[in-house]
Kinemage of the C-alpha trace (Angstrom):
@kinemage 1
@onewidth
@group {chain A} dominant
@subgroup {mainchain}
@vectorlist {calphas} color= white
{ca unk a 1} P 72.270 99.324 85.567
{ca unk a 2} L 71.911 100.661 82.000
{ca unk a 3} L 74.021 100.022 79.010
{ca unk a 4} L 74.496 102.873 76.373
{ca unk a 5} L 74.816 101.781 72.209
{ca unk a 6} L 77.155 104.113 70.283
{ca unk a 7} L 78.243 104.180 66.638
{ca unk a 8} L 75.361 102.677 65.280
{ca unk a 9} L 75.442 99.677 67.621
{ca unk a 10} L 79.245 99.072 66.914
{ca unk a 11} L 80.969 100.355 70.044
{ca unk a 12} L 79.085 99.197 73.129
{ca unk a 13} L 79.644 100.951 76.798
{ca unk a 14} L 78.075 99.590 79.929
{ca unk a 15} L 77.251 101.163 83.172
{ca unk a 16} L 77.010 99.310 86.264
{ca unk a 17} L 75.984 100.415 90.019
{ca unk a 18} L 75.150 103.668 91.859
{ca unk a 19} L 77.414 106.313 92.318
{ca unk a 20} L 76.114 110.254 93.592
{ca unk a 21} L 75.421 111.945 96.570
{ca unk a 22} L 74.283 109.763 99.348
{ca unk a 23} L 75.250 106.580 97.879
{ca unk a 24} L 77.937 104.751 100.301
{ca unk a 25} L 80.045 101.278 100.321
{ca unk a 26} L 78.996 100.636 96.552
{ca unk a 27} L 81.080 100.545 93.320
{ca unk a 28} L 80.077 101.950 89.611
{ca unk a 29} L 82.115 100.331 86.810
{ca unk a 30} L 82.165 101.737 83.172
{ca unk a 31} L 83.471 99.343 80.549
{ca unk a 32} L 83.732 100.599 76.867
{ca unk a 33} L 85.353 98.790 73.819
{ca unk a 34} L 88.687 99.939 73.577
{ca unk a 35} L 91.520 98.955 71.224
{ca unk a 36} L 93.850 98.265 73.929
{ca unk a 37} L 93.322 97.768 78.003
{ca unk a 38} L 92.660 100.475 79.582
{ca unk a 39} L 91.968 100.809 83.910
{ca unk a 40} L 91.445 103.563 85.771
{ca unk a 41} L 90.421 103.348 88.952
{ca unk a 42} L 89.369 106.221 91.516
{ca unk a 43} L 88.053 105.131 95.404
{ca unk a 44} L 87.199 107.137 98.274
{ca unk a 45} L 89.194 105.137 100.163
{ca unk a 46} L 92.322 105.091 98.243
{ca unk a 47} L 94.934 105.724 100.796
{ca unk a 48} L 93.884 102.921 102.272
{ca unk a 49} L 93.164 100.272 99.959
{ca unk a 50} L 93.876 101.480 96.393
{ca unk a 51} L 96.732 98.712 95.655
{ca unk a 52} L 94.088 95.936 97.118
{ca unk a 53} L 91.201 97.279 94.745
{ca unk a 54} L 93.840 97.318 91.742
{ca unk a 55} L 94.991 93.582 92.448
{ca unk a 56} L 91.394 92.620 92.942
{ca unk a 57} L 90.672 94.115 88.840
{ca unk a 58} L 93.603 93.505 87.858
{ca unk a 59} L 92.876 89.074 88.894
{ca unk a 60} L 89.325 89.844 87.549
{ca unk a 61} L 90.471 91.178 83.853
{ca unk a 62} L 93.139 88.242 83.534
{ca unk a 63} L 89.978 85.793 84.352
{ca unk a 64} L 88.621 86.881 81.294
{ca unk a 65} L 91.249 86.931 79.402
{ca unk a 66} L 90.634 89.808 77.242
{ca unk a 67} L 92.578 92.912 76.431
{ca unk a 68} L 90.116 95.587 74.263
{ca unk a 69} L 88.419 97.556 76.477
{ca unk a 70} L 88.753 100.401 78.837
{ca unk a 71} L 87.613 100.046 82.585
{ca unk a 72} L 86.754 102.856 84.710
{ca unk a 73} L 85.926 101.729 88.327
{ca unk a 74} L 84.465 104.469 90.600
{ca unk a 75} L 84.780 102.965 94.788
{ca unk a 76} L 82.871 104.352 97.213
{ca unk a 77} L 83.882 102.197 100.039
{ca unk a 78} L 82.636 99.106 99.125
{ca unk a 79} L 83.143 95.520 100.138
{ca unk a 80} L 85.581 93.511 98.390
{ca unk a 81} L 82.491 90.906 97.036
{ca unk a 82} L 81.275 93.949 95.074
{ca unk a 83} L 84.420 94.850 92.938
């Protein structure tokens, strides 16, 4: 896990979970202040269960409730508990 300050300390960007060669059935997420949502996400298994993983962020985001940032979601196969 590591979180990176930019701008001084004004824009923040966080960076959590393992994601390279030899790392399976995990999930990295990148969040960054944004002015406006922003979700991208890219999965290994995508064919598969890309519109499951999407519903899954898309229920987590509205639990929060808030709307200025960006989300980048990287899936290596893993479990639904994870994302």
């Amino acid at each position: 896990m590591a979180s990176i300050l930019d701008s001084g300390g004004l824009a923040m960007t966080t960076i959590c979970g393992e994601f390279g060669d030899g790392i399976r059935a995990d999930v990295q997420v990148t969040v960054s202040d944004c002015p406006k949502l922003e979700v991208v996400v890219s999965s290994s298994v995508e064919a598969m269960y890309g519109d499951a993983i999407r519903a899954q962020v898309g229920k987590t985001i509205e639990s929060f409730g808030k709307t200025n940032f960006s989300l980048y979601l990287r899936d290596n196969g893993a479990q639904p508990y994870f994302i």
